[in-house]
C-alpha positions as CSV (number, residue, x, y, z in Angstrom):
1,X,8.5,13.1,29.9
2,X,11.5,12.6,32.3
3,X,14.9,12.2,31.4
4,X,15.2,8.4,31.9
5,X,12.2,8.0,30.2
6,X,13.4,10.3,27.1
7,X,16.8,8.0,27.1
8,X,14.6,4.6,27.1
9,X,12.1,5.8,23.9
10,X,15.6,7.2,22.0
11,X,17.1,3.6,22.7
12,X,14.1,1.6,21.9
13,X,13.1,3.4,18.6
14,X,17.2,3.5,17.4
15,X,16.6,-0.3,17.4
16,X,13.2,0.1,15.3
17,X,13.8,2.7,13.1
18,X,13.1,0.4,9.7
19,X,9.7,0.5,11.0
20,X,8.6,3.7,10.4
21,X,8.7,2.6,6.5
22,X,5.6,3.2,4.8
23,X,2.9,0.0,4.5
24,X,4.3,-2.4,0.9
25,X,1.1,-4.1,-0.6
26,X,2.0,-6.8,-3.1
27,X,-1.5,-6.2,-4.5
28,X,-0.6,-2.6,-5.5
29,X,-3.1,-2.4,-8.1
30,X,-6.1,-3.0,-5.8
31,X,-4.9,-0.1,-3.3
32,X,-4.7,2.3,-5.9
33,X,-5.5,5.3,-4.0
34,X,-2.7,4.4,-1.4
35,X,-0.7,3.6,-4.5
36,X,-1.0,6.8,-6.3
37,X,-3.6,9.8,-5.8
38,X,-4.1,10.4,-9.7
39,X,-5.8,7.1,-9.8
40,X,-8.6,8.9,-7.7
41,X,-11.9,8.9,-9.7
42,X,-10.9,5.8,-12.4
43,X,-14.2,3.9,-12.0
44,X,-17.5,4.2,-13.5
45,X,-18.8,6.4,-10.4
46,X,-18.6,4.5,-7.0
47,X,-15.8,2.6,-6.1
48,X,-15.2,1.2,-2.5
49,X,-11.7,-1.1,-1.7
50,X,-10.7,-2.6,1.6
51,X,-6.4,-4.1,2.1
52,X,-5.6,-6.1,4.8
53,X,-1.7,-7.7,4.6
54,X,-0.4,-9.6,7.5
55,X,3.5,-9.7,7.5
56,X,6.1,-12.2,8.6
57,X,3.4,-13.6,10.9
58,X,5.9,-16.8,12.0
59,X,7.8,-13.7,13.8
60,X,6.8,-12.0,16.7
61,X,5.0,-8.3,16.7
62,X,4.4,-8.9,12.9
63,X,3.6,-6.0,10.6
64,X,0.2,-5.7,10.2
65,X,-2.0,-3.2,7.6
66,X,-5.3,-2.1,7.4
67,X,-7.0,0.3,4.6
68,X,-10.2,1.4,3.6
69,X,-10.9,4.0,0.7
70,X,-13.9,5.6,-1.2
71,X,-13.7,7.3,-4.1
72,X,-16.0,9.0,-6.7
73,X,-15.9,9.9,-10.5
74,X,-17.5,13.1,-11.3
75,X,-17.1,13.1,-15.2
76,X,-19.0,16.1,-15.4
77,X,-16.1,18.3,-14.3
78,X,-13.5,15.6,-15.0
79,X,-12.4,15.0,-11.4
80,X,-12.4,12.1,-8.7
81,X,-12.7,12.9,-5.0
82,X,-11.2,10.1,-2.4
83,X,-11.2,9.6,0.9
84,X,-8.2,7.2,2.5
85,X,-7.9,5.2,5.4
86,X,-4.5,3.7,6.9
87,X,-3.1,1.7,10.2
88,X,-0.5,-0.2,10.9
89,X,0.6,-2.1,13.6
90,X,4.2,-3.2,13.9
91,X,6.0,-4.8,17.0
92,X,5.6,-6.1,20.4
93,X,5.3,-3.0,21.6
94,X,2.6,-1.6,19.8
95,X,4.0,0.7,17.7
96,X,0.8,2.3,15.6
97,X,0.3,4.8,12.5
98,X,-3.0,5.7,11.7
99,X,-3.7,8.1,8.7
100,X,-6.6,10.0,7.1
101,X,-6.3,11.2,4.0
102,X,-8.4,13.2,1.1
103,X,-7.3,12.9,-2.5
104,X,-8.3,14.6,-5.6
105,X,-7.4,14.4,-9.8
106,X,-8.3,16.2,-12.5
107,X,-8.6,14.5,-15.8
108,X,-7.4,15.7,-19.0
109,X,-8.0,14.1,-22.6
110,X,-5.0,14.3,-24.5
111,X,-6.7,13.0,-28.0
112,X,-9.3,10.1,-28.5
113,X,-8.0,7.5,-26.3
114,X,-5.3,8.9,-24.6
115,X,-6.2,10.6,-20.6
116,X,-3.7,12.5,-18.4
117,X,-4.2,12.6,-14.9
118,X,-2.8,14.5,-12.3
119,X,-3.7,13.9,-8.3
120,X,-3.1,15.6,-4.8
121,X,-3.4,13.1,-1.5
122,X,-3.6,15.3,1.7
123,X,-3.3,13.2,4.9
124,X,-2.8,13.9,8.0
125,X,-1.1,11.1,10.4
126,X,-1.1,10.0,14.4
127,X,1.9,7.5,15.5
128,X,2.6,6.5,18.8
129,X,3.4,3.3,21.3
130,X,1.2,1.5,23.7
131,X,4.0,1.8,26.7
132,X,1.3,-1.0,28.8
133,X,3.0,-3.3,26.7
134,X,6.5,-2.6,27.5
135,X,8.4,-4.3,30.7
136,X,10.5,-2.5,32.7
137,X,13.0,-3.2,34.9
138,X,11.0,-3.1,38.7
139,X,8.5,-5.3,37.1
140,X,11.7,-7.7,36.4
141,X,12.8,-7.3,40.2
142,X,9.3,-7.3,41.6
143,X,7.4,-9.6,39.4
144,X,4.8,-7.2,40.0
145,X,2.5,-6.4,36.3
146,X,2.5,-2.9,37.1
147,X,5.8,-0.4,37.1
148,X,6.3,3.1,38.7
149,X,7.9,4.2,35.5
150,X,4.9,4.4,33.2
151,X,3.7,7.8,34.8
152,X,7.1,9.1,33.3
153,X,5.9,8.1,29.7
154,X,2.6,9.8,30.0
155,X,0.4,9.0,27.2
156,X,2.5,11.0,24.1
157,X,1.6,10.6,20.2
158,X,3.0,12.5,17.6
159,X,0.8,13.7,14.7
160,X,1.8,15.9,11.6
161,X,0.7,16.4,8.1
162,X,1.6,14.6,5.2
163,X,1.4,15.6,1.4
164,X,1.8,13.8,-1.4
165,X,1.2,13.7,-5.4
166,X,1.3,11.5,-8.6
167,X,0.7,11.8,-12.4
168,X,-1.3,9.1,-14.5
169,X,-1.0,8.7,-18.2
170,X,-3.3,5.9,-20.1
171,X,-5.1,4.7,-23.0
172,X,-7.0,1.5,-23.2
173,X,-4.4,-1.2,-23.1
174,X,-1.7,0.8,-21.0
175,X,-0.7,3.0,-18.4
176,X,2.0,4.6,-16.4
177,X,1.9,6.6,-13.1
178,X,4.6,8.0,-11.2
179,X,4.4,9.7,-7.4
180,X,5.8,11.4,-4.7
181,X,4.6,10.7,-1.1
182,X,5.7,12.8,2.1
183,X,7.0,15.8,-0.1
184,X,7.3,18.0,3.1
185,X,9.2,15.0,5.1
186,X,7.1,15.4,8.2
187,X,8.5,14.7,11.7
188,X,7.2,11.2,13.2
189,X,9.8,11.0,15.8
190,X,8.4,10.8,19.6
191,X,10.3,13.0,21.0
192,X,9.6,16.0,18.9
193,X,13.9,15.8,16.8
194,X,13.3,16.4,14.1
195,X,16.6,15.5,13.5
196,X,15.8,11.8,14.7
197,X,12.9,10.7,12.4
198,X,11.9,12.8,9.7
199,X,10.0,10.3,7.0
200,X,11.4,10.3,4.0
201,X,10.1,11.4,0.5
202,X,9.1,7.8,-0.8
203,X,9.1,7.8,-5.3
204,X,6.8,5.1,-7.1
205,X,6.8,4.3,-10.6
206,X,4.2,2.1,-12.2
207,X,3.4,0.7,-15.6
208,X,1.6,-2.0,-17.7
209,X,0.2,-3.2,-20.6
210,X,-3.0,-5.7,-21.1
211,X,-2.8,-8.1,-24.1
212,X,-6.6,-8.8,-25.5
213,X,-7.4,-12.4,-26.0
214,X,-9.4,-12.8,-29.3
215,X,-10.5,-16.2,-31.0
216,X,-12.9,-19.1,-30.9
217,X,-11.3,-21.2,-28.1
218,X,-10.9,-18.2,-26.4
219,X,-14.7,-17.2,-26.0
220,X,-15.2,-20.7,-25.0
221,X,-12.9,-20.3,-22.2
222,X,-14.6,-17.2,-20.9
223,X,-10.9,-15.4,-21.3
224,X,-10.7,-11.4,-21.6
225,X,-7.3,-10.8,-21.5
226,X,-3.4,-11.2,-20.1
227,X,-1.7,-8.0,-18.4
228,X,2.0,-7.7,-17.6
229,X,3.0,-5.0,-15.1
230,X,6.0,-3.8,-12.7
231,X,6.2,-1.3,-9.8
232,X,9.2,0.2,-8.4
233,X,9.0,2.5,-5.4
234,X,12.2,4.1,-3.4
235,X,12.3,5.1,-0.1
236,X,15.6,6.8,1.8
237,X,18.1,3.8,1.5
238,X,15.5,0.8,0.5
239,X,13.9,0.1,-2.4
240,X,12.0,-2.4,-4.0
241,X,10.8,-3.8,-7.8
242,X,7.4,-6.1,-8.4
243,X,7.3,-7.8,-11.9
244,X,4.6,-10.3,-12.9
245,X,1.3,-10.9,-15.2
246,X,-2.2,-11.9,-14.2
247,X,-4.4,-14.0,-16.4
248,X,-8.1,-12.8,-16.2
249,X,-10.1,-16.3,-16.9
250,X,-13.9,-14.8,-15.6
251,X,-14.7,-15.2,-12.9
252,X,-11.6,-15.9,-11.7
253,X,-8.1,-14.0,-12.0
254,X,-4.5,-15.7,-11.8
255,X,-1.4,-13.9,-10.7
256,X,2.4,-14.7,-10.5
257,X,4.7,-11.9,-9.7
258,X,8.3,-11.6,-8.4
259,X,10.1,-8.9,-6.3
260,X,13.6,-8.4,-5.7
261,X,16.4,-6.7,-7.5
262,X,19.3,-9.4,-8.3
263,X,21.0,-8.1,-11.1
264,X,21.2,-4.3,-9.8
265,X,21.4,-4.5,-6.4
266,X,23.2,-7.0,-3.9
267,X,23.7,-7.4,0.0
268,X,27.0,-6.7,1.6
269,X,27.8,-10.7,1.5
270,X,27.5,-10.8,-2.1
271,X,23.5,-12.6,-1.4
272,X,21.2,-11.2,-4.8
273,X,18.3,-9.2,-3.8
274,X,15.5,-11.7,-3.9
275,X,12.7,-10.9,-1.9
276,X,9.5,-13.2,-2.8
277,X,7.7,-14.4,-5.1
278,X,3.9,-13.7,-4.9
279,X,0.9,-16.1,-5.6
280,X,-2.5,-14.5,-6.6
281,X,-5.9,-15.9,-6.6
282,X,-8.8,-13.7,-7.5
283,X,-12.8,-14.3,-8.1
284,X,-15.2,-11.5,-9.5
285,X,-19.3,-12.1,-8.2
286,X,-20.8,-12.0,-11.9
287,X,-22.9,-8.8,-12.4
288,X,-22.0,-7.7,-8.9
289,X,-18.8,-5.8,-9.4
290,X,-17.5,-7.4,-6.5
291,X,-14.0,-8.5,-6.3
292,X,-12.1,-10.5,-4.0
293,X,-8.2,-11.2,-3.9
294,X,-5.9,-13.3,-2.2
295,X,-2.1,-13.3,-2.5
296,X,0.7,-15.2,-0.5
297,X,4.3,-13.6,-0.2
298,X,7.0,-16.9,-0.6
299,X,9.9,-15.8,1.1
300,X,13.1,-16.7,-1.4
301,X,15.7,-14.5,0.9
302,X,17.8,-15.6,3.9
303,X,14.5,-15.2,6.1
304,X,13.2,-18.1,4.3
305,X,12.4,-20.3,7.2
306,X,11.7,-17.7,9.5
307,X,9.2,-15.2,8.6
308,X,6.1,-17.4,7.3
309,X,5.7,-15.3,4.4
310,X,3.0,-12.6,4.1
311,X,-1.1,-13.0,3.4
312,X,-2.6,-10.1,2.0
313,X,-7.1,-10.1,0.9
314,X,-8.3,-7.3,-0.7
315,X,-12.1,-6.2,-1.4
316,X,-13.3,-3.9,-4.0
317,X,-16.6,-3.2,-4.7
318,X,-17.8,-0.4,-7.5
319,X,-21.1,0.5,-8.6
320,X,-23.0,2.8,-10.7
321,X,-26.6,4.2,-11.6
322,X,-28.1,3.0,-14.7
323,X,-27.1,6.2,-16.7
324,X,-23.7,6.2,-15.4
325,X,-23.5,2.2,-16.5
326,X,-24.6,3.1,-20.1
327,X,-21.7,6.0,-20.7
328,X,-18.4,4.7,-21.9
329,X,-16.0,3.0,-20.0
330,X,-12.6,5.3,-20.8
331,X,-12.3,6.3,-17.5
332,X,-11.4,2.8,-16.1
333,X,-7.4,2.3,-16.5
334,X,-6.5,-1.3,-17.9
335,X,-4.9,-2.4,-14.7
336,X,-6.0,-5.2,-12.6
337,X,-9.8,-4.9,-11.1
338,X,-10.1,-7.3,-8.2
């Protein structure tokens, strides 16, 4: 890469530096791999979950992210085994991350109901820019679609390792779960400085608790139960907190959750940190273990009427064979399933 072109990449990604932040799911509990590794192996046996979350489309070169993961329980020797899938796009200019990752937890039983679960996520990441989709300044004077300074650019990615772990504690009607992602900080930057763009070690903290609904009008009304959660996760200088609740009413699932730190953390004008509030619709195929979610980001910062919020679907899909169906149900933690 020549000199001019070395000088144009350091200018353009000092103006796009927020975007090599890691992918934010509101639905946090049905990425739970991507979440945390020590929820690797909390299903019956099979378990298979698809993300998709479309960000800020009203703006231009939203952020778009894509996931696929597959993991197994294999109680036998009380571990899970994962596999992870990750891309996003972000910008104009076609800025990409795409990761693959295998995770692994080992699960210990602390007394009758109570499990402790530690994980390890190994990944391994490629991040580059699609330079086609850049405009340079001959193409400006020539109106021509084409531009002799592309060959400089050549057609350089960066890839690197990434290595993370978490720790999962539950019983039936609780957990919590705490991780840390990027423990060896790996370089992402394009031009090899380290110095420039080392990600950051990113911290998440999770907890809940699901309140069982009992009582005649209750079994009439098909309800199981109400669970109240919150995730925090820190990240360099930016952090974030999600509180809400879902209402499980089979088939169907009702969520309300807000994120935003107002009474611990304002902006430089004095503005609270309100972020959104998040709308959740979910529907479970009866006796298919097939869920399906929808949620809708309402923007409630300054970027109100600017960003169009954020739409995020997520699939999960878990099965099991008939003697795996008929053994207890301990392993599955008592957070959202949809």
């Amino acid at each position: 890469m020549s000199i001019k072109a070395k000088i144009f990449v350091l200018m353009l990604l000092s103006c796009i530096q927020l975007l090599g932040q890691d992918i934010r799911f509101s639905q946090f509990y049905a990425s739970p791999l991507y979440s945390n590794p020590a929820f690797t192996g909390t299903t019956i046996e099979h378990r298979f979950v698809m993300n998709y979350r479309n960000q800020w489309p009203s703006i231009p070169g939203s952020f778009q992210s894509f996931q696929a993961s597959y993991d197994y329980n294999a109680d036998i020797i009380n571990s899970g085994f994962g596999l992870v899938m990750n891309r996003q796009e972000a910008g104009t200019f076609g800025l990409t991350t795409n990761t693959v990752a295998f995770t692994y937890a080992y699960r210990f039983r602390l007394n009758r109901t109570l499990y402790l679960q530690p994980g390890l996520k190994f990944g391994y990441s490629i991040r580059g820019i699609d330079y086609n989709k850049l405009v340079f300044n001959d193409q400006l004077e020539s109106k021509n679609s084409t531009t002799l300074d592309i060959d400089a650019f050549g057609d350089d990615n960066v890839s690197y390792p990434d290595i993370n772990a978490g720790l999962l504690l539950y019983a039936e009607n609780y957990w919590v779960s705490a991780s840390m992602n990027h423990i060896n900080e790996p370089n992402q930057s394009l031009l090899g400085d380290e110095s420039f763009s080392a990600l950051p070690m990113r911290f998440t903290f999770q907890s809940g608790y699901r309140f069982k609904l009992s009582g005649p009008l209750v079994k009439r009304l098909s309800a199981k139960d109400i669970t109240v959660a919150m995730h925090y996760e820190t990240q360099d200088k930016f952090d974030q907190l999600d509180l809400g609740a879902y209402y499980n009413h089979e088939p169907f699932v009702f969520g309300f959750w807000y994120r935003g730190i107002p009474l611990l953390k304002r902006f430089d004008a004095g503005i609270a940190n309100n972020d959104a509030f998040i709308i959740l619709v979910g529907y479970s195929v009866p006796d298919r273990n097939f869920r399906i979610g929808y949620s809708y980001d309402v923007t409630i910062s300054r970027l109100i009427s600017d960003t169009g919020g954020a739409h995020e679907f997520s699939l999960i899909y878990e099965f099991a064979s008939k003697r795996k169906k008929r053994k207890s149900r301990k392993f599955i933690v008592p957070c959202a399933k949809f």
